[in-house]
N, CA, C and O atoms as a DFTB+ gen file, in Angstrom:
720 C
 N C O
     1  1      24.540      27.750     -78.897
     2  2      23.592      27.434     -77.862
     3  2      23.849      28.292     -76.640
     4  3      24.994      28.382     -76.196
     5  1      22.603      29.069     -75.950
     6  2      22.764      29.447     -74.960
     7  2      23.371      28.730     -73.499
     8  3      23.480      27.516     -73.329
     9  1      23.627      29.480     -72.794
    10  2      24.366      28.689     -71.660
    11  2      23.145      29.079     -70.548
    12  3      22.821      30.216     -70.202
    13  1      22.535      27.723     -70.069
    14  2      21.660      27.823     -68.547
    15  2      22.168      27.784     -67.322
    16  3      22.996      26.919     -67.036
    17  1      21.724      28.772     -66.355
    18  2      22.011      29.001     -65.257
    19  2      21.729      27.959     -64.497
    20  3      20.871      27.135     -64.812
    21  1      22.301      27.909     -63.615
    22  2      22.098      26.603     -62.234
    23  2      21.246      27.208     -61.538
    24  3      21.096      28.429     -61.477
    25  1      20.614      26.344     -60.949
    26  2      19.034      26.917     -59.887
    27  2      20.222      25.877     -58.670
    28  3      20.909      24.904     -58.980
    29  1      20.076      26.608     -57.165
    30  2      20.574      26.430     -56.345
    31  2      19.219      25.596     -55.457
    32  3      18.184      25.869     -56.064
    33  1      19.006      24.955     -54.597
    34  2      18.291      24.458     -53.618
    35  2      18.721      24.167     -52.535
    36  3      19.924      24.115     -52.280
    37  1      17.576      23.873     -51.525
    38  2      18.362      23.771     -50.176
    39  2      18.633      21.965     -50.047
    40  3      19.303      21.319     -49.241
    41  1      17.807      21.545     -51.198
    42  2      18.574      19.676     -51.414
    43  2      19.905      20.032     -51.488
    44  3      20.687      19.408     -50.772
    45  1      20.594      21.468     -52.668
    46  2      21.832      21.111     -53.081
    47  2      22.485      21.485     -51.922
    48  3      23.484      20.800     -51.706
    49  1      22.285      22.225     -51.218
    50  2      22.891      22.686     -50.053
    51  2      22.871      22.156     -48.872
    52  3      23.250      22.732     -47.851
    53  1      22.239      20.543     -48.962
    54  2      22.342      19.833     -47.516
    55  2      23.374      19.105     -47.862
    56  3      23.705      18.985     -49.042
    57  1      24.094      18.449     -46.734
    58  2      25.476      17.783     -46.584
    59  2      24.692      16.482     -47.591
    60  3      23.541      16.137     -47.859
    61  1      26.321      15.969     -47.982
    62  2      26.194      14.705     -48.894
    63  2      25.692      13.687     -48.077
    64  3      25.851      13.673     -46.857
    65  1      24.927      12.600     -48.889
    66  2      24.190      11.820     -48.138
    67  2      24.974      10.527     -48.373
    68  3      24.593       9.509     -47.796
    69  1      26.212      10.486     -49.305
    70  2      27.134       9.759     -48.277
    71  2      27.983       9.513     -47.139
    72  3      28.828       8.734     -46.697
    73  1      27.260      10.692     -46.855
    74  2      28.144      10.525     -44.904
    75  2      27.403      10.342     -44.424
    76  3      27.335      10.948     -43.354
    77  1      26.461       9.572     -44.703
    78  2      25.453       8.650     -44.064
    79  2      24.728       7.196     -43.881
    80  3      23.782       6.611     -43.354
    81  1      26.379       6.990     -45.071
    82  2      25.801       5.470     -45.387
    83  2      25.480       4.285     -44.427
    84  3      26.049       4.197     -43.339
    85  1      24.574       3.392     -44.844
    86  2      24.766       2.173     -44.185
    87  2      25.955       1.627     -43.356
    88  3      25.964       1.445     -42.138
    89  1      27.231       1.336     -44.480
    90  2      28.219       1.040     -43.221
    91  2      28.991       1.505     -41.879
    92  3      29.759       0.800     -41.224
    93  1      28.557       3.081     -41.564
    94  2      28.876       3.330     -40.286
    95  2      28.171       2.820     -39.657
    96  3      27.273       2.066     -40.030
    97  1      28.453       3.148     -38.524
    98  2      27.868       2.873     -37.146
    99  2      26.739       3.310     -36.810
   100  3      26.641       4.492     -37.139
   101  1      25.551       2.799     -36.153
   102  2      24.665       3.475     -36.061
   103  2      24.534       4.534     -35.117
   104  3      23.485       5.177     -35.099
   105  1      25.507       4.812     -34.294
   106  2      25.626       5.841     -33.417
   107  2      25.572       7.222     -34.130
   108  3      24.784       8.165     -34.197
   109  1      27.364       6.728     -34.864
   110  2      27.573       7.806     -36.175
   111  2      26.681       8.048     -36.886
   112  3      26.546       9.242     -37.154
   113  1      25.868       7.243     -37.392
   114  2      24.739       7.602     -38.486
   115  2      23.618       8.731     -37.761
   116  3      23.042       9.535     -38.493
   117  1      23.406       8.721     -36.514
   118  2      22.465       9.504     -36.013
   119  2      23.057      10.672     -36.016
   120  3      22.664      11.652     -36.650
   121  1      24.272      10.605     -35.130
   122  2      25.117      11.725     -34.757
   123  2      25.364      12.882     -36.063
   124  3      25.284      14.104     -35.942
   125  1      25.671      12.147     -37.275
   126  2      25.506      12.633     -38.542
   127  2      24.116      13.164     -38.589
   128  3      23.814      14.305     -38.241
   129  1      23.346      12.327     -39.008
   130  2      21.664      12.633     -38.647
   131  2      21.623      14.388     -38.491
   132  3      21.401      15.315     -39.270
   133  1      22.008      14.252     -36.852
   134  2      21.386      14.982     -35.860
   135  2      22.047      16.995     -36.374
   136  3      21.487      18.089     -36.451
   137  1      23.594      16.432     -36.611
   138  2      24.385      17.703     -37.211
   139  2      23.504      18.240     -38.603
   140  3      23.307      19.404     -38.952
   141  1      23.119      17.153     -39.167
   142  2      22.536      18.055     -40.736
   143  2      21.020      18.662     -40.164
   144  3      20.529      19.777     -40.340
   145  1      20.644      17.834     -39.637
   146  2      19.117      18.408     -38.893
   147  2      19.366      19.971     -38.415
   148  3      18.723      20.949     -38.796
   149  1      20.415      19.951     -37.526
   150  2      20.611      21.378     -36.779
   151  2      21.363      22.404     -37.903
   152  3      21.036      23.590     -37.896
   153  1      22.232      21.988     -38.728
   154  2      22.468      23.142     -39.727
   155  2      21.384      23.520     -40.667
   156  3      21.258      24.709     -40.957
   157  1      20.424      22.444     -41.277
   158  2      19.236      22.945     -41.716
   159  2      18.280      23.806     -40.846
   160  3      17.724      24.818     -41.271
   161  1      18.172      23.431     -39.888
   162  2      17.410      24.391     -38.661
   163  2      17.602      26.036     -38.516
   164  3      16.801      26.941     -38.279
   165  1      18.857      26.010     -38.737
   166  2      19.445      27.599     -38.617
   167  2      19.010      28.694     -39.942
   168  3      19.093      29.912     -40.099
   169  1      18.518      27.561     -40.760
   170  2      17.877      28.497     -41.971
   171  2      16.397      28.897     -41.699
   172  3      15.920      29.915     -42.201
   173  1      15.689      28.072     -40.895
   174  2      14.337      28.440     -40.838
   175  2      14.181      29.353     -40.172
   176  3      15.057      29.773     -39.416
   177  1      12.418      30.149     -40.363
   178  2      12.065      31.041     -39.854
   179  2      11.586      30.820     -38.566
   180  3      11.299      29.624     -38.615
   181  1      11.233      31.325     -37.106
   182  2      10.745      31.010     -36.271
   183  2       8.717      30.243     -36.140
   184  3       8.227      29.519     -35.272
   185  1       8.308      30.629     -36.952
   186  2       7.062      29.772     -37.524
   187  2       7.525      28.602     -37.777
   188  3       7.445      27.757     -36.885
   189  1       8.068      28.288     -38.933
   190  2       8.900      27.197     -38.981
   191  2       9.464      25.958     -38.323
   192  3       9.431      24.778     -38.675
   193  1       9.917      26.472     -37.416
   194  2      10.596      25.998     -36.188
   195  2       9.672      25.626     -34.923
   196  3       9.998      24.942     -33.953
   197  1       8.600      26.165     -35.144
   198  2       7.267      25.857     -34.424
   199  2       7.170      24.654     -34.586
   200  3       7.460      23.730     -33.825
   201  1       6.440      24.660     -36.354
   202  2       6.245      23.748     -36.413
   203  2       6.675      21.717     -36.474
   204  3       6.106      20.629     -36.387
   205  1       8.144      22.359     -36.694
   206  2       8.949      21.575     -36.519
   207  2       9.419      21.004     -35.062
   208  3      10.179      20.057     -34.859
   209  1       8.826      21.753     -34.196
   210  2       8.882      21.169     -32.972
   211  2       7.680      20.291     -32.899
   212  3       7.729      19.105     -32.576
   213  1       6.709      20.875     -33.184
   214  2       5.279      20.221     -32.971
   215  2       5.549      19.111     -33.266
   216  3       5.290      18.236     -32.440
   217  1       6.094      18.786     -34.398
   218  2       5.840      17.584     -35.047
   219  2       7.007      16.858     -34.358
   220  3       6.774      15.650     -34.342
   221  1       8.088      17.144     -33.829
   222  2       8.914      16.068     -33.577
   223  2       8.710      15.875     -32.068
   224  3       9.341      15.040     -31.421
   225  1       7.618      16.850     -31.455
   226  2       6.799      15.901     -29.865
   227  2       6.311      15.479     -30.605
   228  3       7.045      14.491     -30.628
   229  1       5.270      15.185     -31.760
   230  2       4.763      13.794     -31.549
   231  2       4.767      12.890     -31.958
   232  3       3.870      12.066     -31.780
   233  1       6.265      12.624     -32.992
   234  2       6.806      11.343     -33.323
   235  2       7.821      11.008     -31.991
   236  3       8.331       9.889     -32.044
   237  1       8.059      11.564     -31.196
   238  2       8.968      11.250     -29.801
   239  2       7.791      10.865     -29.071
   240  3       8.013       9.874     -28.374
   241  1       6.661      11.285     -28.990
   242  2       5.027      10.431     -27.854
   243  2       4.866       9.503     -28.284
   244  3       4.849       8.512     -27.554
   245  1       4.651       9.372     -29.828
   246  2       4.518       8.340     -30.643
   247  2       5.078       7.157     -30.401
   248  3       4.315       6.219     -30.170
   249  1       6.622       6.914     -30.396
   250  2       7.842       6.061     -30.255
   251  2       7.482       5.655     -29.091
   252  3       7.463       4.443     -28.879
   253  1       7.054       6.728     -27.903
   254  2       7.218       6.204     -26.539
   255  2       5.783       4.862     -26.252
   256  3       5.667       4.007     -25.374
   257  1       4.817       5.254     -27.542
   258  2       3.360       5.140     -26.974
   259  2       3.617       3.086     -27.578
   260  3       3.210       2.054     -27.043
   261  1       4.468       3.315     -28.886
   262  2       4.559       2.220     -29.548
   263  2       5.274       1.047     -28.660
   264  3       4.942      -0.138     -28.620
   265  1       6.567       1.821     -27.810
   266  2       7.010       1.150     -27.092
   267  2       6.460       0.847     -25.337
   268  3       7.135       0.306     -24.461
   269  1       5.308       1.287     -25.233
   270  2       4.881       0.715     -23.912
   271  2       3.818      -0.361     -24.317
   272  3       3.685      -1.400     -23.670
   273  1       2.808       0.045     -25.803
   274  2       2.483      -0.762     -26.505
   275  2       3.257      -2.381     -26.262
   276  3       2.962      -3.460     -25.749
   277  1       4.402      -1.759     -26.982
   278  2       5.189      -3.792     -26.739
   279  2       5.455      -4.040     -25.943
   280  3       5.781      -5.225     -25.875
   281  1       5.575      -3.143     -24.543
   282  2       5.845      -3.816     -23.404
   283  2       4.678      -4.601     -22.860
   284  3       4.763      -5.778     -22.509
   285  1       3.196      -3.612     -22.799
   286  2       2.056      -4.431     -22.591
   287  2       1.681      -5.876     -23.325
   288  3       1.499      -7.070     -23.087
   289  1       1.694      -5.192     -24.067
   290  2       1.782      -6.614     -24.954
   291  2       2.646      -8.021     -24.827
   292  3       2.132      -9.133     -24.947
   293  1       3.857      -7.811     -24.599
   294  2       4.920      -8.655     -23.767
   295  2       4.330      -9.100     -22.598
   296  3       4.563     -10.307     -22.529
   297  1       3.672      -8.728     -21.625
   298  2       3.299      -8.773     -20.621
   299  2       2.217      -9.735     -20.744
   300  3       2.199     -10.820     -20.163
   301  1       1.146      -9.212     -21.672
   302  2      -0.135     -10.208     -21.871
   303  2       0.418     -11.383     -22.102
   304  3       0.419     -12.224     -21.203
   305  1       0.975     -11.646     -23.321
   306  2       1.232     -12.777     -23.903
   307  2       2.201     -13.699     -22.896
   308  3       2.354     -14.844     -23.319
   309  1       2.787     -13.438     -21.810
   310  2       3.886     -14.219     -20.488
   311  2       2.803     -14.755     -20.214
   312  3       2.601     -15.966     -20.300
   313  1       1.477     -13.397     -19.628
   314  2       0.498     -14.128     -18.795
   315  2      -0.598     -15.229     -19.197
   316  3      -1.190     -16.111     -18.574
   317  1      -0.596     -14.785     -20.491
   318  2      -1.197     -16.016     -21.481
   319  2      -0.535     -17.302     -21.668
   320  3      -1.038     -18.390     -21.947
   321  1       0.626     -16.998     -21.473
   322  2       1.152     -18.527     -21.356
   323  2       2.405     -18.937     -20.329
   324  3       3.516     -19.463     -20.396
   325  1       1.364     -18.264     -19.177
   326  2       1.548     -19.121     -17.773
   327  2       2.917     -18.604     -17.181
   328  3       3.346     -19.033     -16.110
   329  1       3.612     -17.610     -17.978
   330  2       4.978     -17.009     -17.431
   331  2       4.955     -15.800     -16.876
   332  3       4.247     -14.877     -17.277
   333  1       5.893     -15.741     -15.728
   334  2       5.860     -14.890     -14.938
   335  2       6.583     -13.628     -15.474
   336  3       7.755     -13.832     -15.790
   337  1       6.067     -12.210     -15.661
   338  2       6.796     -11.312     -15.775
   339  2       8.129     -11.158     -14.967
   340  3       7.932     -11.404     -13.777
   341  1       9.186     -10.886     -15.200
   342  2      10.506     -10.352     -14.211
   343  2       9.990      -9.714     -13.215
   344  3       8.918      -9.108     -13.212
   345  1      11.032      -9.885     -12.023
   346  2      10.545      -9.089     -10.462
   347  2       9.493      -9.557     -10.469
   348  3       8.672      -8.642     -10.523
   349  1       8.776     -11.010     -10.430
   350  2       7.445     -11.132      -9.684
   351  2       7.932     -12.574      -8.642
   352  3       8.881     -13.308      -8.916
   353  1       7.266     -12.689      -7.749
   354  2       7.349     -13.599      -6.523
   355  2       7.829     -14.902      -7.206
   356  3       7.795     -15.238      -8.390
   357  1       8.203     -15.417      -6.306
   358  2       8.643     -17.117      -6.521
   359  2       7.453     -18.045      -6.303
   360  3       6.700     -17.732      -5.380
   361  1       7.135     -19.259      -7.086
   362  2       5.884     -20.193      -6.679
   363  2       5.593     -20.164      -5.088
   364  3       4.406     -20.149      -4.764
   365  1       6.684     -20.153      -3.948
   366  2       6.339     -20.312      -2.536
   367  2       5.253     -19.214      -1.923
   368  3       4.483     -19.380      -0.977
   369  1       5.404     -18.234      -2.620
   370  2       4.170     -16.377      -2.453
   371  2       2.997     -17.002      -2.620
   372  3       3.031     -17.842      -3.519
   373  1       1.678     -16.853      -1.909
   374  2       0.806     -17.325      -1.281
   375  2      -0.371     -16.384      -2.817
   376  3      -0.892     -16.860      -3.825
   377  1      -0.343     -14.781      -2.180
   378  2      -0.581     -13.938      -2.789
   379  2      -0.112     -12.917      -3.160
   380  3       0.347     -12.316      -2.189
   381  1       0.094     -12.101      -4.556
   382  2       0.593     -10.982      -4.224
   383  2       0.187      -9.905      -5.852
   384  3      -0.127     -10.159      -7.015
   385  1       0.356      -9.066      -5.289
   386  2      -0.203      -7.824      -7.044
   387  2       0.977      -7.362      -7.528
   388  3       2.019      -7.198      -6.893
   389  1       0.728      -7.120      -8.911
   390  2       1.876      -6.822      -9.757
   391  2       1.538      -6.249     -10.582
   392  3       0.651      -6.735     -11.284
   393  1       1.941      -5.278     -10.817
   394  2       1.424      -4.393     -11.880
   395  2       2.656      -4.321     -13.148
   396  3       3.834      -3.962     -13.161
   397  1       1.372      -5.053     -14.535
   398  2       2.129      -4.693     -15.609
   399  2       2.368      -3.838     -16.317
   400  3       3.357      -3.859     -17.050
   401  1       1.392      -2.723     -16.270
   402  2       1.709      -1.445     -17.116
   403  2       1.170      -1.077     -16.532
   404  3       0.551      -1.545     -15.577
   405  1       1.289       0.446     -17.176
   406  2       0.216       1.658     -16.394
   407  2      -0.907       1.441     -15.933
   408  3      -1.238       1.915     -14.847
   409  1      -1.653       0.742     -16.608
   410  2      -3.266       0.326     -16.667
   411  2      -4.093      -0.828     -16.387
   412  3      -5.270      -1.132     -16.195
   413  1      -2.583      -1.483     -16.474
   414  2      -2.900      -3.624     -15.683
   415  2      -2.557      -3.695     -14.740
   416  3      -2.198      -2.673     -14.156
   417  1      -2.484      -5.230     -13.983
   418  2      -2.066      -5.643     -12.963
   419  2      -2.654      -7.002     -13.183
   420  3      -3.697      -7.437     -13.671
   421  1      -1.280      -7.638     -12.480
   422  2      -2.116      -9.071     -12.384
   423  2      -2.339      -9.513     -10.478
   424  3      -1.275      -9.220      -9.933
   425  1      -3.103      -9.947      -9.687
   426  2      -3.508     -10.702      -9.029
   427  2      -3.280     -12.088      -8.736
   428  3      -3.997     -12.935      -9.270
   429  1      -2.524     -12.356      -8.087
   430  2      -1.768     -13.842      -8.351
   431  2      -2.375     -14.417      -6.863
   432  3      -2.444     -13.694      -5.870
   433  1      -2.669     -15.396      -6.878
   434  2      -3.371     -16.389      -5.816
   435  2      -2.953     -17.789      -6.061
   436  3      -3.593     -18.431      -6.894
   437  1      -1.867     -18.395      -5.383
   438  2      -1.418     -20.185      -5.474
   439  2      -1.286     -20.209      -6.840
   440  3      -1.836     -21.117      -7.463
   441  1      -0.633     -19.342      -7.429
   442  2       0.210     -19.607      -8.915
   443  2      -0.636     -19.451      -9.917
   444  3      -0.231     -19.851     -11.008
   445  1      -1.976     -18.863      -9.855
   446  2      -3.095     -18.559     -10.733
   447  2      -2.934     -17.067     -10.265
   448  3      -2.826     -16.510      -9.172
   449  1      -2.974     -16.580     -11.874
   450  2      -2.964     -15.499     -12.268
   451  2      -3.740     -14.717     -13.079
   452  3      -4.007     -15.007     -14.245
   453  1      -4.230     -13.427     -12.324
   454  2      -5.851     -12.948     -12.804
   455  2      -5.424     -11.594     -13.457
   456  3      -4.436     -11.123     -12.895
   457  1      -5.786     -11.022     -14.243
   458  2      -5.783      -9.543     -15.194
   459  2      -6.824      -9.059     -14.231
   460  3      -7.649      -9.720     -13.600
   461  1      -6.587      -7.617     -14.251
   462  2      -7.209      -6.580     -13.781
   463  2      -6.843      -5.294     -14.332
   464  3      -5.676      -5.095     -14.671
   465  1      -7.870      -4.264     -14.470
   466  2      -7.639      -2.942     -15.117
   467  2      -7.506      -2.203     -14.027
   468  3      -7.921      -2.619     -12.946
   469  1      -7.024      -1.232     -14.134
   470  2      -6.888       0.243     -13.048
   471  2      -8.010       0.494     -12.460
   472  3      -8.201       0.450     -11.244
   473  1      -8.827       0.777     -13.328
   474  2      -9.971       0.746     -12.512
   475  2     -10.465      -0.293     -11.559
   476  3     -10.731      -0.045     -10.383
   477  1     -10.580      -1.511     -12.140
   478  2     -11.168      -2.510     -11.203
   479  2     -10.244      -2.360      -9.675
   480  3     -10.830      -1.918      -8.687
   481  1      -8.552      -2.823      -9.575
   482  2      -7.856      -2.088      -8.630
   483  2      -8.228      -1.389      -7.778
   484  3      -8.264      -1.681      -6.583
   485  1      -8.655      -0.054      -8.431
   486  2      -8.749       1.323      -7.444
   487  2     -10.463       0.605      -6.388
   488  3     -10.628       1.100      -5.273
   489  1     -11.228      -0.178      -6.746
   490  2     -12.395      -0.437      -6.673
   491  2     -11.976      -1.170      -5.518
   492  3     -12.251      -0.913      -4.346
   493  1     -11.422      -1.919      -5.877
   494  2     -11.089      -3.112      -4.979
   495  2     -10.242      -2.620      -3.889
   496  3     -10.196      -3.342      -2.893
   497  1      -9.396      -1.270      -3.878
   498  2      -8.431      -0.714      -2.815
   499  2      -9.762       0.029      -2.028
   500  3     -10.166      -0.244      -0.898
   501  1     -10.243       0.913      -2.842
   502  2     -11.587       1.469      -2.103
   503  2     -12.057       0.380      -0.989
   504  3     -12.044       0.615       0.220
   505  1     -12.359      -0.507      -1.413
   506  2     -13.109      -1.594      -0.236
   507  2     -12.167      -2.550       0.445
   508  3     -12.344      -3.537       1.159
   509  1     -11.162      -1.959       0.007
   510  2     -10.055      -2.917       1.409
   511  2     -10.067      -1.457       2.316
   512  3     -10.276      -1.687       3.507
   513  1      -9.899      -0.126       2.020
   514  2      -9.552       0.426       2.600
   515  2     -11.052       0.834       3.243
   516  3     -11.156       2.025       3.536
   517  1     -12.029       0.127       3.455
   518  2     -13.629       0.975       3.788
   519  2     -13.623       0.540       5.092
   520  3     -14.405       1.105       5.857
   521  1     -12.618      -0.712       5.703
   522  2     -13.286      -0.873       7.228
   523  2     -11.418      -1.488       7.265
   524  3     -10.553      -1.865       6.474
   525  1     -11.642      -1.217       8.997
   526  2      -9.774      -1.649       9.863
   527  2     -10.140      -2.871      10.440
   528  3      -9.779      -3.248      11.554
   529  1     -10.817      -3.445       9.713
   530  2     -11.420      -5.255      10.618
   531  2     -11.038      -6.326       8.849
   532  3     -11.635      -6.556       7.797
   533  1      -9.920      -6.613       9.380
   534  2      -8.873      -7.507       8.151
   535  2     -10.274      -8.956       7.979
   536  3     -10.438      -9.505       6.889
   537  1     -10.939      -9.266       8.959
   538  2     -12.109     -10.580       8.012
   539  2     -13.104      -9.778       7.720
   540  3     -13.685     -10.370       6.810
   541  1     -13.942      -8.303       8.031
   542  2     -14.860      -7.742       7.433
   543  2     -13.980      -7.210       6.478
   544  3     -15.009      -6.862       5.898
   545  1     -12.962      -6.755       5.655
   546  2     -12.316      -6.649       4.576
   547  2     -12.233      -8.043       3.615
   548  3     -12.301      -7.862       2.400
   549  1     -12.115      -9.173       4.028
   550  2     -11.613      -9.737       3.339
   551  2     -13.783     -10.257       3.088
   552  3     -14.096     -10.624       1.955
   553  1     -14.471     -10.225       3.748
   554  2     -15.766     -10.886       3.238
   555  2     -16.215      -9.650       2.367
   556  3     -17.047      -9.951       1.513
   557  1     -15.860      -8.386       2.398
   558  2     -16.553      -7.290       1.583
   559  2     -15.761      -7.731       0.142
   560  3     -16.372      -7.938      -0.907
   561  1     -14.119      -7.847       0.307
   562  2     -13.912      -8.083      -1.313
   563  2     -13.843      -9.561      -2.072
   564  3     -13.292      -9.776      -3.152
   565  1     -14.601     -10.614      -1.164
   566  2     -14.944     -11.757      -1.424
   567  2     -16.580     -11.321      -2.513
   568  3     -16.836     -11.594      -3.686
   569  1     -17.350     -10.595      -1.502
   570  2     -18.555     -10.396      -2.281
   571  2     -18.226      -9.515      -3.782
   572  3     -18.506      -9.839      -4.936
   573  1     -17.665      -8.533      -3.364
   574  2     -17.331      -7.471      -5.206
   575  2     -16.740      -8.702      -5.845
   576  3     -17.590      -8.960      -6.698
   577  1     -15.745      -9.671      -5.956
   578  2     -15.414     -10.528      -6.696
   579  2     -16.821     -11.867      -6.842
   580  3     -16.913     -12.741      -7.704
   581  1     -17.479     -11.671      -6.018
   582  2     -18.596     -12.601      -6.338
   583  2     -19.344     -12.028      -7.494
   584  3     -19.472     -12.593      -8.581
   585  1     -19.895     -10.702      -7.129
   586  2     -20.784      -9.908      -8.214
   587  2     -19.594      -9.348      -9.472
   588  3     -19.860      -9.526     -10.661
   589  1     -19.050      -9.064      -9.294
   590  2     -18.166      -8.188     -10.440
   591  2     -17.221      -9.114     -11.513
   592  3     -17.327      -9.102     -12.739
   593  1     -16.153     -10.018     -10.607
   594  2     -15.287     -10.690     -10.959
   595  2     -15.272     -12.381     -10.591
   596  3     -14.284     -13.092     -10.404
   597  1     -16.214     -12.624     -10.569
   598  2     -16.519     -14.383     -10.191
   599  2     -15.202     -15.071     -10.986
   600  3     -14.596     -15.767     -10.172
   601  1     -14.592     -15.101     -12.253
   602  2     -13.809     -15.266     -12.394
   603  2     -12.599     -15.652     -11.737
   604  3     -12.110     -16.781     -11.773
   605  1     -11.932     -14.208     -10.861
   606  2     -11.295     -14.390     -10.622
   607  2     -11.100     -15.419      -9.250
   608  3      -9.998     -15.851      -8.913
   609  1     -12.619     -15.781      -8.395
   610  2     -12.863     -16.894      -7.585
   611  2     -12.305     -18.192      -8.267
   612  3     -11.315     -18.837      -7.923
   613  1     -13.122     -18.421      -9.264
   614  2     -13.041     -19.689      -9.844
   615  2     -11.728     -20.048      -9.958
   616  3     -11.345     -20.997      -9.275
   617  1     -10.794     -19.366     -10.833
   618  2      -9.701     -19.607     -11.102
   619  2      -8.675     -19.735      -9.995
   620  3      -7.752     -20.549     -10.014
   621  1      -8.900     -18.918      -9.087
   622  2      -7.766     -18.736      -7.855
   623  2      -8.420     -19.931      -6.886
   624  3      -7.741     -20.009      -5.862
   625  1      -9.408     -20.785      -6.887
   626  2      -9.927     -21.696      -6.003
   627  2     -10.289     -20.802      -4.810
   628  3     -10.105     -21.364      -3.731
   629  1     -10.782     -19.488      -4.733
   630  2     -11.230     -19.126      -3.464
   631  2     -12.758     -19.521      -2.805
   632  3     -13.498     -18.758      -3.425
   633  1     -13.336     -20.052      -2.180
   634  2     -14.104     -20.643      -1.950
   635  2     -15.417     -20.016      -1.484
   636  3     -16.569     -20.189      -1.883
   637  1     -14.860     -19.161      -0.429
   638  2     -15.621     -18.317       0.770
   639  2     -14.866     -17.146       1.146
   640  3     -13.800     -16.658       0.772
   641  1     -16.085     -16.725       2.333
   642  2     -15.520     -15.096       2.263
   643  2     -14.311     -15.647       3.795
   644  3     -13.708     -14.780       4.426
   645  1     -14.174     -17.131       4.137
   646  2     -13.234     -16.866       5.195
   647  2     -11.946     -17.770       4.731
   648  3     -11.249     -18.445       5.488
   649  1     -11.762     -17.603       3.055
   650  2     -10.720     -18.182       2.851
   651  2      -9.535     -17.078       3.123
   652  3      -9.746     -15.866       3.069
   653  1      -8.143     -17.719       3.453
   654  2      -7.146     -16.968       3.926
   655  2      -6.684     -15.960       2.843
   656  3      -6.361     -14.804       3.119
   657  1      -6.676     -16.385       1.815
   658  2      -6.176     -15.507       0.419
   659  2      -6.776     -14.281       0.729
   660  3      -5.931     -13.391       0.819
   661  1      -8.079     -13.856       0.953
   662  2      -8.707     -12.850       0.862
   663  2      -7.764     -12.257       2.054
   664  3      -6.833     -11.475       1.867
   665  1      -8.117     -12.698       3.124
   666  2      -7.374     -11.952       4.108
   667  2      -5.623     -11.006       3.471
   668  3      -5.333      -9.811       3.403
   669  1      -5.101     -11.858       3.240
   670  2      -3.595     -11.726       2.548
   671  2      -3.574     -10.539       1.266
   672  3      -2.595      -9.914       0.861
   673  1      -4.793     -10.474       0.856
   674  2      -5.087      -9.700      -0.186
   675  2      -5.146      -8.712       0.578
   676  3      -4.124      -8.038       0.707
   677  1      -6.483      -8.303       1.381
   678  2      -6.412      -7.249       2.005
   679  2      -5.342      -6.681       2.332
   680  3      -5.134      -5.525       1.965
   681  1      -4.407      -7.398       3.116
   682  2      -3.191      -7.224       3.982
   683  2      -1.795      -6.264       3.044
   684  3      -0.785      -5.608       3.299
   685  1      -2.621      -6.759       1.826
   686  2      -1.486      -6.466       0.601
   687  2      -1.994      -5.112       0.289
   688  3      -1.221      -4.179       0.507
   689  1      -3.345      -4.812      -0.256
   690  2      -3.469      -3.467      -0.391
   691  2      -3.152      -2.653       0.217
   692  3      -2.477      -1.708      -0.189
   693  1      -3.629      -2.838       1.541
   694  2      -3.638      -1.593       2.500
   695  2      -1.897      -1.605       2.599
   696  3      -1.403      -0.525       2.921
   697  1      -1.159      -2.493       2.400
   698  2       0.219      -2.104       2.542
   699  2       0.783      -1.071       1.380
   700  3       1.641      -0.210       1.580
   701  1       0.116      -1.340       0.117
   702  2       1.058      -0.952      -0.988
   703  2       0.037       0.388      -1.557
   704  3       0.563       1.449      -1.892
   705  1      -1.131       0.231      -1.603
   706  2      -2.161       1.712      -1.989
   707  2      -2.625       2.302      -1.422
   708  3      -2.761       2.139      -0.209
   709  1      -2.972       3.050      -1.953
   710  2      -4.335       4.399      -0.997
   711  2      -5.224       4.522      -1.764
   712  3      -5.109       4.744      -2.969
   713  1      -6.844       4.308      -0.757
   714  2      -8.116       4.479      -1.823
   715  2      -8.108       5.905      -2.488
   716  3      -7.877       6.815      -1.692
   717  1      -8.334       6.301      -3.899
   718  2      -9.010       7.965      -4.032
   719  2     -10.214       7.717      -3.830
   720  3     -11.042       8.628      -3.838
């Protein structure tokens, strides 16, 4: 019988994949990881290596996108059931804004707590910031919450455009934003 030659590959030529087992550490396991990644690397061509970047921005955007994902999400579900995100005011805070992610915020008025998007926000900073007269501020964003967000009246018990909350609201934007 003839004798067959061995075909070489770059499987046979990556480190054993028992120095990677389960029972180390998961530090070690990356750290391992990370060494076979970079000695395989040194074989590729610069095309190659392109593409291999490409792709590992966007499983690293990815990871990041999944994990602000659960943070928002964490966030909804507190406010859905009546719990306060960390770093937010104590029951004695009258009014005050808090922003849960990039793109939320909640609106808190006497322990009722309202969702708002970025946009709505920027809307609402626009018209705190449209006049320097703190009760013509607070009756202009009494009315946008009449037409836009009635909601968030109902729920916060604001009544009128000369309830104090509004005022306090105002007082709060113009401290913490700037209209674009």
């Amino acid at each position: 019988m003839a004798r067959q030659k061995k075909k070489t590959t770059t499987a046979q030529s990556a480190p054993d994949e028992t120095a990677l087992q389960a029972d180390s550490p998961p530090k070690s396991r990356a750290s391992k990881r990370i060494e076979q990644i970079t000695r395989l690397l040194q074989e590729l061509d610069e095309s190659a290596l392109e593409y291999i970047a490409t792709q590992v921005a966007m499983l690293v955007q990815q990871q990041r996108n999944e994990q602000t994902q659960q943070e928002v999400t964490s966030a909804q579900d507190s406010i859905l059931h009546g719990e306060a995100p960390s770093g937010s005011k104590g029951p004695g805070y009258a009014v005050d804004i808090e922003q849960i992610s990039p793109q939320s915020f909640v609106i808190q008025v006497a322990g009722e707590r309202v969702y708002f998007s970025r946009d709505e926000l920027r809307a609402v900073t626009k018209i705190a910031w449209g006049t320097d007269e703190p009760i013509t501020g607070a009756e202009r964003l009494f009315r946008w919450f009449d037409r836009e967000r009635r909601d968030f009246l109902l729920d916060t018990g604001i009544d009128g455009v000369r309830d104090r909350a509004l005022e306090e609201l105002y007082a709060i934007i113009r401290s913490r934003y700037r209209a674009k």
